[in-house]
Structure formats: structure tokens, C-alpha cells
PyMOL commands that place a pseudoatom at each C-alpha (Angstrom):
pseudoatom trace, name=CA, resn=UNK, resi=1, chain=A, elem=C, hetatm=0, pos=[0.000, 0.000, 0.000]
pseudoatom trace, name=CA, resn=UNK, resi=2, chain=A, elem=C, hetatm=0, pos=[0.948, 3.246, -1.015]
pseudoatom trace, name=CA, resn=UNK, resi=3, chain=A, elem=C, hetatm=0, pos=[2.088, 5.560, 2.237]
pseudoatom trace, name=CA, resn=UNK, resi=4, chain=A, elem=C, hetatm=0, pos=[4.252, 8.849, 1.607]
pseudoatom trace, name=CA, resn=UNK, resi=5, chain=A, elem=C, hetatm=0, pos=[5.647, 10.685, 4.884]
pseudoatom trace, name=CA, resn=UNK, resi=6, chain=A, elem=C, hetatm=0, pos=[5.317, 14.355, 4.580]
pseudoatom trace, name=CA, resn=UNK, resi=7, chain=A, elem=C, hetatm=0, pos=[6.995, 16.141, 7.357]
pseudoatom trace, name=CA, resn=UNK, resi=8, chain=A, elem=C, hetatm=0, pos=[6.911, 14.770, 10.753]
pseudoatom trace, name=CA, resn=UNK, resi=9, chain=A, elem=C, hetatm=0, pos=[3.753, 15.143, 11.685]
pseudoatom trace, name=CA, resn=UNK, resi=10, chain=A, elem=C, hetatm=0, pos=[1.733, 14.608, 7.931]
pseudoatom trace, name=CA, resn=UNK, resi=11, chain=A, elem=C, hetatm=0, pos=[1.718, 12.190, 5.996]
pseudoatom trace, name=CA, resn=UNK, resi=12, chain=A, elem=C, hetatm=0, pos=[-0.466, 10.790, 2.641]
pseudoatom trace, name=CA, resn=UNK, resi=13, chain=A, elem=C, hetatm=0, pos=[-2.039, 7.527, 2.423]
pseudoatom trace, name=CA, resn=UNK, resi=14, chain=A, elem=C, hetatm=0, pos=[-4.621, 5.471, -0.220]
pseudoatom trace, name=CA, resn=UNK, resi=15, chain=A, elem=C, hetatm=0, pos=[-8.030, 4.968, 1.430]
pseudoatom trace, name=CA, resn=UNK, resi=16, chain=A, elem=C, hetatm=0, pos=[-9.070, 1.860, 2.318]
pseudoatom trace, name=CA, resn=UNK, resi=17, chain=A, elem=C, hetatm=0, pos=[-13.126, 0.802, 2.667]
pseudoatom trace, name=CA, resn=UNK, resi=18, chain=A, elem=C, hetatm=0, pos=[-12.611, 1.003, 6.264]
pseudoatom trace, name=CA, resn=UNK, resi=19, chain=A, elem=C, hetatm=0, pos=[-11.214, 4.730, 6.000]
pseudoatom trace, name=CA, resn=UNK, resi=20, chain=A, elem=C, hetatm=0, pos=[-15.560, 5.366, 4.925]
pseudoatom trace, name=CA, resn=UNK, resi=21, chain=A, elem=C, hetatm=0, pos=[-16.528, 5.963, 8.333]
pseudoatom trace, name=CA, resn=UNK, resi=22, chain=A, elem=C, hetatm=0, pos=[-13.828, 8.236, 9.077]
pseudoatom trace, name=CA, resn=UNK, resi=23, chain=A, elem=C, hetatm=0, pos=[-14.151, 10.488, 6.015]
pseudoatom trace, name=CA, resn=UNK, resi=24, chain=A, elem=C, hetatm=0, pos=[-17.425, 10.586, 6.589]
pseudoatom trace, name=CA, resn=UNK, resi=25, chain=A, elem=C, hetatm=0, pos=[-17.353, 11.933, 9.942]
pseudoatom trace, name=CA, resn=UNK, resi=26, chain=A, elem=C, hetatm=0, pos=[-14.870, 14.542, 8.696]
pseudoatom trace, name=CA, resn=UNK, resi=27, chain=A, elem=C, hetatm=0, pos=[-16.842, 15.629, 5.845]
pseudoatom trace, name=CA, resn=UNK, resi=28, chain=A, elem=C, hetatm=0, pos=[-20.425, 16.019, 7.661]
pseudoatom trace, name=CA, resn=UNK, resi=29, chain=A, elem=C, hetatm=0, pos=[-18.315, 17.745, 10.454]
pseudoatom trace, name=CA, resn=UNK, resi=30, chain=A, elem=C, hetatm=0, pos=[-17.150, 20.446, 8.460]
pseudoatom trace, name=CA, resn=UNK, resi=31, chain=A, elem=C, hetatm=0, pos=[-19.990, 20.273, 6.001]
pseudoatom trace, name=CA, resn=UNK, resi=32, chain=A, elem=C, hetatm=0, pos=[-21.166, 23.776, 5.401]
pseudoatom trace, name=CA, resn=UNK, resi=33, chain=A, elem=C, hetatm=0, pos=[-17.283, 24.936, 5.266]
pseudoatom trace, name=CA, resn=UNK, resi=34, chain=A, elem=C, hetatm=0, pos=[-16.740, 22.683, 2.042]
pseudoatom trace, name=CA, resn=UNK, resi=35, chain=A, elem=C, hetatm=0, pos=[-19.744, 22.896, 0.500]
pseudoatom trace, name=CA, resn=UNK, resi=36, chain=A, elem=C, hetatm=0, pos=[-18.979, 26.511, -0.325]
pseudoatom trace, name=CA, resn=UNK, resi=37, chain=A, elem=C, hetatm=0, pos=[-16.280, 24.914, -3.100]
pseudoatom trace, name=CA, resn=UNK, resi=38, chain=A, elem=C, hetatm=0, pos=[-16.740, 21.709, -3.375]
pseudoatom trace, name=CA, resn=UNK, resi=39, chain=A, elem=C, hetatm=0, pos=[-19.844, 20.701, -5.882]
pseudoatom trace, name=CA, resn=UNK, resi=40, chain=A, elem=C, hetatm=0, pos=[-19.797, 16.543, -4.417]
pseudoatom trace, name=CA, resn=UNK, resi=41, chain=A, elem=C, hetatm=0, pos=[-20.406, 17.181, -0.882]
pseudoatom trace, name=CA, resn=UNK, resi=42, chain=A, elem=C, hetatm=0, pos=[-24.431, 17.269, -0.735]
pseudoatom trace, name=CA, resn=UNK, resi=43, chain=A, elem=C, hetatm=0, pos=[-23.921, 14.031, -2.578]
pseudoatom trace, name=CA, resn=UNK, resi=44, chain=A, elem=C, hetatm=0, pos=[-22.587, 12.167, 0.298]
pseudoatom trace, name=CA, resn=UNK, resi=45, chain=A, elem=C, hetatm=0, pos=[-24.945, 11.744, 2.646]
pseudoatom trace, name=CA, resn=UNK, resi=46, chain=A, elem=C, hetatm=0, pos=[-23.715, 8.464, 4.030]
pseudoatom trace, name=CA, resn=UNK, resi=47, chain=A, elem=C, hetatm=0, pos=[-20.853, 6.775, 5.356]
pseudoatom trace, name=CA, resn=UNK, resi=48, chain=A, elem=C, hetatm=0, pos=[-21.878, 3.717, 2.555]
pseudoatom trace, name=CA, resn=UNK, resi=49, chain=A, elem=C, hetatm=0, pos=[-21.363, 6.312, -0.073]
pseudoatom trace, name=CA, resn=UNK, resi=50, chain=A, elem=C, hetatm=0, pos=[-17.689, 6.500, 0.350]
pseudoatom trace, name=CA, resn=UNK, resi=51, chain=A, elem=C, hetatm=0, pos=[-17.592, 2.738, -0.318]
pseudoatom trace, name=CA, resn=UNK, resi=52, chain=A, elem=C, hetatm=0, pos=[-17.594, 2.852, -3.871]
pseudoatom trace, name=CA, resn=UNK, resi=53, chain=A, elem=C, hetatm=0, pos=[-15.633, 5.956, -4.453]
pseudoatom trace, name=CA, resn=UNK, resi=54, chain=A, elem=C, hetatm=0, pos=[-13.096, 4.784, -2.397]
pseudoatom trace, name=CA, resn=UNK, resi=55, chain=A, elem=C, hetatm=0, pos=[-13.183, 1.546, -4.388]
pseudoatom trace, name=CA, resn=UNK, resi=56, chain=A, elem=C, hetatm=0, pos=[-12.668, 3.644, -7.536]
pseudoatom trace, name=CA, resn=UNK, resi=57, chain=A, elem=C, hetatm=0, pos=[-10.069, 5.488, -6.434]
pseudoatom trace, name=CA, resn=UNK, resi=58, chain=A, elem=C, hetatm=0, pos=[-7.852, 2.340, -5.491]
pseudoatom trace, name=CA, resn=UNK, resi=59, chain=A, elem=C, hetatm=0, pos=[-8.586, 1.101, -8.707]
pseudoatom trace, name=CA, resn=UNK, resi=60, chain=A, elem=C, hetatm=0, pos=[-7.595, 4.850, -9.849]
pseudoatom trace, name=CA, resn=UNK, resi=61, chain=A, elem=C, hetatm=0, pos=[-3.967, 3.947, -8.570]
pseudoatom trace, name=CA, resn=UNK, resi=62, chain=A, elem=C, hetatm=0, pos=[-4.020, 0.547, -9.419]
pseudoatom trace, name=CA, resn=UNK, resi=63, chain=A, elem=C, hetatm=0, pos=[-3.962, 1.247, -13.099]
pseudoatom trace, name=CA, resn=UNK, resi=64, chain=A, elem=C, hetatm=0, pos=[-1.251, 4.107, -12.742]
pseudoatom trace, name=CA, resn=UNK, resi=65, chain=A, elem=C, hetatm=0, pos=[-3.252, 7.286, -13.530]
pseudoatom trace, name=CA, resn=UNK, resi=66, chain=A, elem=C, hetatm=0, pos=[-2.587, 8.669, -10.376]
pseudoatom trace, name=CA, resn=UNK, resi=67, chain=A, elem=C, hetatm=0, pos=[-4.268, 8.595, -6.956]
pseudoatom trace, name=CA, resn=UNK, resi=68, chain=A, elem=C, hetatm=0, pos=[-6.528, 10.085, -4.370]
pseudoatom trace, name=CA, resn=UNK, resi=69, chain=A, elem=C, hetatm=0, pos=[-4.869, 10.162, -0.659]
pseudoatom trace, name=CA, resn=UNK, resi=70, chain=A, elem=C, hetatm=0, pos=[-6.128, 11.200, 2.535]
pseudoatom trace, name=CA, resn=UNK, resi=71, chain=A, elem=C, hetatm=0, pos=[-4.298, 13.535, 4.467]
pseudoatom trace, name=CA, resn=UNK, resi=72, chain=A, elem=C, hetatm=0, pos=[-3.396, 12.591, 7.893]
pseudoatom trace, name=CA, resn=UNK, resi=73, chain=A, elem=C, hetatm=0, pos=[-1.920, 14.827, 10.625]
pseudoatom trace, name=CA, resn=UNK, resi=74, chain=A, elem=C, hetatm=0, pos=[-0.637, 12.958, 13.681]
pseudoatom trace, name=CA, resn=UNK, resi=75, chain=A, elem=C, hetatm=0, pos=[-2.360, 9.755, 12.570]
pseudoatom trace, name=CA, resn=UNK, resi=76, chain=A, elem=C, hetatm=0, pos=[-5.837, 11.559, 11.754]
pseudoatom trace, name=CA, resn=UNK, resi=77, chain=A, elem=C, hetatm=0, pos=[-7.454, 11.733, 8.746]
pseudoatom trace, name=CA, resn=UNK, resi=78, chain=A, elem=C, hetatm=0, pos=[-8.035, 15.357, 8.189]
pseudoatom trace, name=CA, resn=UNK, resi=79, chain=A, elem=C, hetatm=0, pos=[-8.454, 16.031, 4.220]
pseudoatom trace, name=CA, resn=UNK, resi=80, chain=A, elem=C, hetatm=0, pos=[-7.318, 14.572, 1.097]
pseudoatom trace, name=CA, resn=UNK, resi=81, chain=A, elem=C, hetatm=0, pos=[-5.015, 15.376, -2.030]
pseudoatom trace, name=CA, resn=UNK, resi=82, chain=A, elem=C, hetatm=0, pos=[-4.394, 13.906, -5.524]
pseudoatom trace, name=CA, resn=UNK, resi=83, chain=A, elem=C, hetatm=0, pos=[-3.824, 13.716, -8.903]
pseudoatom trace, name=CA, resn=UNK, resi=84, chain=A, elem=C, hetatm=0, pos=[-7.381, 13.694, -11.077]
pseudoatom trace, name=CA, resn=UNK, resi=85, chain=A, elem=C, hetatm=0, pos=[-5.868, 11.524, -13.528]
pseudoatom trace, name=CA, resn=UNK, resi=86, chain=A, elem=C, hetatm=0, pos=[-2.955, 11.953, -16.191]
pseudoatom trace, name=CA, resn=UNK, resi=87, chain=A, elem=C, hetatm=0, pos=[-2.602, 12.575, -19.711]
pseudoatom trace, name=CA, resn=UNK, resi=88, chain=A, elem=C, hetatm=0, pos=[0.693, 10.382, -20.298]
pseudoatom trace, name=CA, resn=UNK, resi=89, chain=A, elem=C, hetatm=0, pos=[0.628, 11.538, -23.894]
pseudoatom trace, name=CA, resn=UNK, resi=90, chain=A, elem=C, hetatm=0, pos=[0.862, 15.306, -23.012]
pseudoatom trace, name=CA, resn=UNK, resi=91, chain=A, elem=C, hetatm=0, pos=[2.897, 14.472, -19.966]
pseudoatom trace, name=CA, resn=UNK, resi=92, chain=A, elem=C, hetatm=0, pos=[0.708, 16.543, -17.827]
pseudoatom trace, name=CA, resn=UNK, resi=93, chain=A, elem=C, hetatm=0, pos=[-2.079, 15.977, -14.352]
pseudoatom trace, name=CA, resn=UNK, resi=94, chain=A, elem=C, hetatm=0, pos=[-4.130, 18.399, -12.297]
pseudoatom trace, name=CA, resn=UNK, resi=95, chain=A, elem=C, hetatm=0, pos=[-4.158, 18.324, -8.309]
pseudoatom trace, name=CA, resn=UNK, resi=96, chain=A, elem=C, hetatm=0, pos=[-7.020, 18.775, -6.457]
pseudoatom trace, name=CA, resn=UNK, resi=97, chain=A, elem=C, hetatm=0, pos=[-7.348, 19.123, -2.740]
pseudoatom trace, name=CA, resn=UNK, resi=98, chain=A, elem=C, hetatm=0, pos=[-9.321, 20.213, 0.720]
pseudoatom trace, name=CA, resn=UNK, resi=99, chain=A, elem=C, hetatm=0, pos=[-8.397, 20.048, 4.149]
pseudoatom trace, name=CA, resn=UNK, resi=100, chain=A, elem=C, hetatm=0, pos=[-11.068, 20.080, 7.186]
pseudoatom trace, name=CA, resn=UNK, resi=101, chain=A, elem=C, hetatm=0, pos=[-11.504, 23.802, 8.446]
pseudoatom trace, name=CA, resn=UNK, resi=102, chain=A, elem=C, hetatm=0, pos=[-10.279, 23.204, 11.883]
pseudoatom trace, name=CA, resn=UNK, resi=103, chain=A, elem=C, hetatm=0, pos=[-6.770, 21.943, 9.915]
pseudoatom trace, name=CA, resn=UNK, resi=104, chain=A, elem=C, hetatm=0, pos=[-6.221, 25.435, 7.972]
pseudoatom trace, name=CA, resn=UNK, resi=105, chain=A, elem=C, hetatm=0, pos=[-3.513, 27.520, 8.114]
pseudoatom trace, name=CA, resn=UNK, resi=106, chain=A, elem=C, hetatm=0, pos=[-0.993, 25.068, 10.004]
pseudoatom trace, name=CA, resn=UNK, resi=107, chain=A, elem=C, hetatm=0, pos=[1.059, 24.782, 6.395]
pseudoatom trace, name=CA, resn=UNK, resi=108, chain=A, elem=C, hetatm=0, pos=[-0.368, 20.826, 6.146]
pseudoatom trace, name=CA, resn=UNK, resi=109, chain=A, elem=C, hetatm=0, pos=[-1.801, 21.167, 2.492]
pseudoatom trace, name=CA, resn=UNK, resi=110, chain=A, elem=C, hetatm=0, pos=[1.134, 23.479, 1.070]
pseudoatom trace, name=CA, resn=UNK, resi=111, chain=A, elem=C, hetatm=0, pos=[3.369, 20.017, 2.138]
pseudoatom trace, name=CA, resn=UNK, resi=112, chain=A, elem=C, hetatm=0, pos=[0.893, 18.196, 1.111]
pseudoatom trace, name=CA, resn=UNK, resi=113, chain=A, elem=C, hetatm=0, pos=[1.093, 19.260, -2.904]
pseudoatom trace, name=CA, resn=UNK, resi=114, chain=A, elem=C, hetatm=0, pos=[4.431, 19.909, -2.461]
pseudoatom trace, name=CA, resn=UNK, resi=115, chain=A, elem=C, hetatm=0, pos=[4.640, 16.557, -2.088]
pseudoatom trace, name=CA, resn=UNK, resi=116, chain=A, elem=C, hetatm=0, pos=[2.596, 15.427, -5.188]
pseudoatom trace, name=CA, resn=UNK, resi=117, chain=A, elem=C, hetatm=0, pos=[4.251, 18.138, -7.269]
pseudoatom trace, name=CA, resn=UNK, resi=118, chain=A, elem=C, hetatm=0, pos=[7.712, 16.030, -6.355]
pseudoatom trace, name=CA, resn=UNK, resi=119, chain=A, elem=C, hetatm=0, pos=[5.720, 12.989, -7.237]
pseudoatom trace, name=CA, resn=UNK, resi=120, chain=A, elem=C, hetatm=0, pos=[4.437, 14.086, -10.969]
pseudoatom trace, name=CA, resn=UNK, resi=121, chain=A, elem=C, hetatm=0, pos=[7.833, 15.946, -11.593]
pseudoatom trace, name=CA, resn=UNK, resi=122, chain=A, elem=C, hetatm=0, pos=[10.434, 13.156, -10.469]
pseudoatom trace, name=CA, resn=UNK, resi=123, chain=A, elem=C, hetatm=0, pos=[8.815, 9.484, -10.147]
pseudoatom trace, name=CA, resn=UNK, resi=124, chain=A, elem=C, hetatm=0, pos=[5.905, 10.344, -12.675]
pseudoatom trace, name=CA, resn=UNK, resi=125, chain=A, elem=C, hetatm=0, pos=[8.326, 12.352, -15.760]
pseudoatom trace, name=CA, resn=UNK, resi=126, chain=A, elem=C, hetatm=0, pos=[5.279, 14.606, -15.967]
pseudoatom trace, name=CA, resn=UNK, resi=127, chain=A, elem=C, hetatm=0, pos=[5.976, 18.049, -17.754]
pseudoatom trace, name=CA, resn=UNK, resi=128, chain=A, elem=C, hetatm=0, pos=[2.903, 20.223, -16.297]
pseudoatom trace, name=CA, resn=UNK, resi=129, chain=A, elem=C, hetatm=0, pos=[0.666, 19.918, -13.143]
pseudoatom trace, name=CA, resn=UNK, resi=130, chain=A, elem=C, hetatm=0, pos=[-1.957, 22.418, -12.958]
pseudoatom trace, name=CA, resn=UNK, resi=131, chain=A, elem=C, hetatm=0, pos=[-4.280, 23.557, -10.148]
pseudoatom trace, name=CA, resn=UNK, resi=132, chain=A, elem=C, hetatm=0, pos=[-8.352, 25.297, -10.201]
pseudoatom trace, name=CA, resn=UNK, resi=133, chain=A, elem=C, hetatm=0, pos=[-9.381, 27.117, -7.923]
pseudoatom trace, name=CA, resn=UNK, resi=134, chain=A, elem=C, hetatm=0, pos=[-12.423, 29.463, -7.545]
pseudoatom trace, name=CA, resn=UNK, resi=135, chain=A, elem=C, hetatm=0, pos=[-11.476, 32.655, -7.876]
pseudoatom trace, name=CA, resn=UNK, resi=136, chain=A, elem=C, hetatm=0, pos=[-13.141, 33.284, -4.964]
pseudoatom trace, name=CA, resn=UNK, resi=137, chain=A, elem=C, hetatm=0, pos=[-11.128, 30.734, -2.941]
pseudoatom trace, name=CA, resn=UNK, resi=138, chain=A, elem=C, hetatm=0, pos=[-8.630, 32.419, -1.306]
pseudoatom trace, name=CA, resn=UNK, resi=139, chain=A, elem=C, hetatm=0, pos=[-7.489, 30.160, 0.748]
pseudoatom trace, name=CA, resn=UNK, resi=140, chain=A, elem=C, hetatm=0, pos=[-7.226, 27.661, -1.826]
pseudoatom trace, name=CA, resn=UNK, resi=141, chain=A, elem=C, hetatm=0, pos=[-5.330, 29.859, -4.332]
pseudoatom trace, name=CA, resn=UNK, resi=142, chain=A, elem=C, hetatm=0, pos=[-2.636, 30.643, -1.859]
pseudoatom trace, name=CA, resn=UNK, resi=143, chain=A, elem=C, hetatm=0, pos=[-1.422, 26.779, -2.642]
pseudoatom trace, name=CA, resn=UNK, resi=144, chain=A, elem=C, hetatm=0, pos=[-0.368, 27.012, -6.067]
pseudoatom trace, name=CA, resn=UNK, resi=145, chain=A, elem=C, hetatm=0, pos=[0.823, 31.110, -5.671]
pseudoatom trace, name=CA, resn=UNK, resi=146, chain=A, elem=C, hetatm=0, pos=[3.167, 30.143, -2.374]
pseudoatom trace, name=CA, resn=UNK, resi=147, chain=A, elem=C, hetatm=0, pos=[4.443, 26.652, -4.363]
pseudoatom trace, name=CA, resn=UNK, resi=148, chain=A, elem=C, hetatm=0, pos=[5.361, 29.177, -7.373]
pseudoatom trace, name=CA, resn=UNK, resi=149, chain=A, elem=C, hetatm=0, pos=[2.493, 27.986, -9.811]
pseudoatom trace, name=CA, resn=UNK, resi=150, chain=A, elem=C, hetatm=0, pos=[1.716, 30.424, -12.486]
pseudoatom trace, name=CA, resn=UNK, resi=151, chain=A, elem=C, hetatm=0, pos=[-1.605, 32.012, -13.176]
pseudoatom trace, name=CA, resn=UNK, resi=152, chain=A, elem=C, hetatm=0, pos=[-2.618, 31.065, -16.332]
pseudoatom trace, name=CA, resn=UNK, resi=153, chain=A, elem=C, hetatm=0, pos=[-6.162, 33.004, -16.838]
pseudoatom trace, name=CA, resn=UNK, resi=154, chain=A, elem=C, hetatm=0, pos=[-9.720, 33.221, -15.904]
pseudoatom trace, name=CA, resn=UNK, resi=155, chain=A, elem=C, hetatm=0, pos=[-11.976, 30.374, -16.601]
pseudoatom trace, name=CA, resn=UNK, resi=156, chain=A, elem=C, hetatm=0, pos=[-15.496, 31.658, -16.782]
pseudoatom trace, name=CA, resn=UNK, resi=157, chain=A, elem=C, hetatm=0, pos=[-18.007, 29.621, -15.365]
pseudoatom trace, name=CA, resn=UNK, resi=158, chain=A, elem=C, hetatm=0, pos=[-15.595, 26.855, -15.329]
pseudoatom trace, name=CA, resn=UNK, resi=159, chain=A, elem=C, hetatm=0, pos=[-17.825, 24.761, -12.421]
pseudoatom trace, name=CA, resn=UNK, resi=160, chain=A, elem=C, hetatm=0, pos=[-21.100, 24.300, -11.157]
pseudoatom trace, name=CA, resn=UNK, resi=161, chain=A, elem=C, hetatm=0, pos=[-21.720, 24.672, -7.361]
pseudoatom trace, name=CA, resn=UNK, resi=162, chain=A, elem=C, hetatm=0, pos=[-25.317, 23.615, -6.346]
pseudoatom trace, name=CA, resn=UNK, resi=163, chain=A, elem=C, hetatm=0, pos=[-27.267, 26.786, -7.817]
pseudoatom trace, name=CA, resn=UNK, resi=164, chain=A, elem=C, hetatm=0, pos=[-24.582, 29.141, -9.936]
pseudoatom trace, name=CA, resn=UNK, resi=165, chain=A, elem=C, hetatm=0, pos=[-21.854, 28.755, -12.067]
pseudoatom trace, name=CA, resn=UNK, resi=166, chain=A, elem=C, hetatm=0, pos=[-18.508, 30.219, -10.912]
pseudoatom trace, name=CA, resn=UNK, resi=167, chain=A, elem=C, hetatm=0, pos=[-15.471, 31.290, -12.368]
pseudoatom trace, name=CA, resn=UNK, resi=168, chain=A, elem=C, hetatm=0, pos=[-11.569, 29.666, -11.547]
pseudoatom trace, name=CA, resn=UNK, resi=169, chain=A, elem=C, hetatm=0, pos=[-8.160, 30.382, -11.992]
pseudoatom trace, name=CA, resn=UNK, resi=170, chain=A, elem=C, hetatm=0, pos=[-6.294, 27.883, -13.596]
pseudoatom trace, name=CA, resn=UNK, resi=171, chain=A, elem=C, hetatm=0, pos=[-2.393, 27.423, -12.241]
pseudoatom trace, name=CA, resn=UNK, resi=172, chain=A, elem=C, hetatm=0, pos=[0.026, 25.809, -13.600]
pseudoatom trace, name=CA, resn=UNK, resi=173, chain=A, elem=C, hetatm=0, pos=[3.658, 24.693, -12.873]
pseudoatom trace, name=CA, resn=UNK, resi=174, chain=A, elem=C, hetatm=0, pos=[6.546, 22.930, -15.252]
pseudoatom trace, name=CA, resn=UNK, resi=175, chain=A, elem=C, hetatm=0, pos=[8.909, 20.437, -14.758]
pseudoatom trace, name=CA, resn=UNK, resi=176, chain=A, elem=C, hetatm=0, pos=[11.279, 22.696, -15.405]
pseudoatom trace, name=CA, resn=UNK, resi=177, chain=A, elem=C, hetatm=0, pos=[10.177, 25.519, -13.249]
pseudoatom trace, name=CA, resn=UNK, resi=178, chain=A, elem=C, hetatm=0, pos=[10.216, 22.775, -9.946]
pseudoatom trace, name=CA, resn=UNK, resi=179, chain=A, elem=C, hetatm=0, pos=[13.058, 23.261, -8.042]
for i in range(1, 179): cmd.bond("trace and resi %d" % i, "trace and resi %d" % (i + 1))
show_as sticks, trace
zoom trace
């Protein structure tokens, strides 16, 4: 099983089916925080509902177009990171990524892509990793603008959430912009 350590007290790890009940609990807890970005949460209702996507999501890595992870600080699940899948061909992946509110602003999802951006630029050979984020998001856009990502433009009513469209910024980085 996949297991990367972060720092010393994060670290990123696959789901398993058992992880359900967990991420569950962390999503309802901080339900009305992430629902503000995040156009999937109203959708799980249910600690069974993770079953399946967690299931995907193995099967995600298993066939080497990247992964999902959760995020765990001192041995908690507290968010998750990963790659949405990658275009071998073009060399390229996107990240996306949310951490619990209660979790913010302790630097643990900076590390967190840091560590994926190592991932997609040395294991992976990728040659572009880009990040969304609503242009609203501030929190969220700080990521890719403290890792050195590039603002690439406005997307207008690039996603859906709930009732309204809204617009993103699209980031990206190069292999040969990483360290």
C-alpha cells in the first residue's frame, strides 16, 4: 500500500473501505465549510457512499493514472489530495485538494502538494501539473501562488456549485520551473 511521509507530523495515504466511516465523519463535520467549493459534498450523505468511491479510487492507482490520498496529521485523517488523472501523452495531471476547516492555516496542504508536485515531476516524468481554484477561494489559491504555480487566466463559469456557475483560476507549474 501506497504511504508517503510528509513532514513529521503529515503524511499521505490510499483509502481503504474502512477509512468510509472516518471520512465521513470529517466531511459532515465540516460540512457547510466545504460545500462553499466543493460541488460533491451534498452528494454524500452516508458513510456507505464513500464505499464505492473509495473503491474507484484504489482502482484509480491501481492502473497508474494517479491517486486520491487522505491527508493525515498525527495519525488523523483530516483532508485529502491527488492527482485527477494523467494525460501520459501530453505528460501533464491536475491536483485537487481540501483540508477540514479546523486543519487550515498550520502549512499541512502546502506540504501536502508539495509533495505530489515532487511525485508528478520526479517518479511520474510529468511536464505540467496544474491547479483550479475558484477565484473566490482564497485560501485555496494561496497553494499554487506560495508553491510558485503560475496564473494562467480566468476560466469563466468553469464549475457548477449547487445553484450558480462560478469562475476559476487555472495554475500551472513545469517540470522545469520545480526546483
Amino acid at each position: 500500500m501506497f504511504e508517503l511521509k510528509v513532514n513529521e507530523n503529515v503524511s499521505l495515504t490510499l483509502f481503504e473501505k474502512r477509512d468510509a466511516k472516518e471520512l465521513f465523519t470529517l466531511v459532515n463535520e465540516s460540512r457547510n465549510y466545504l460545500r462553499e467549493w466543493l460541488p460533491w459534498v451534498d452528494h454524500m450523505q452516508h458513510e456507505a457512499d464513500y464505499e464505492p468511491i473509495i473503491e474507484m479510487w484504489l482502482k484509480q492507482f491501481s492502473s497508474e493514472d494517479g491517486f486520491q490520498a487522505g491527508i493525515l496529521y498525527e495519525g488523523k485523517i483530516v483532508g485529502m489530495v491527488g492527482f485527477h488523472g494523467i494525460d501520459w501523452m501530453n505528460k501533464k495531471t491536475s491536483i485537487g485538494y481540501w483540508l477540514a476547516e479546523q486543519y487550515q492555516g498550520n502549512g499541512i496542504m502546502t506540504d501536502a502538494v508539495k509533495s505530489l508536485l515532487d511525485i508528478a515531476f520526479t517518479k511520474y516524468k510529468l511536464n505540467r501539473v496544474e491547479i483550479l481554484c475558484g477565484v473566490k477561494n482564497v485560501k485555496s489559491r494561496h497553494i499554487p501562488e506560495r508553491l510558485g504555480f503560475k496564473e494562467d487566466g480566468i476560466i469563466r463559469d468553469a464549475e457548477f456549485l449547487y445553484d450558480h456557475y462560478h469562475d476559476c483560476v487555472l495554475y500551472s507549474m513545469l517540470a522545469k520551473e520545480w526546483n
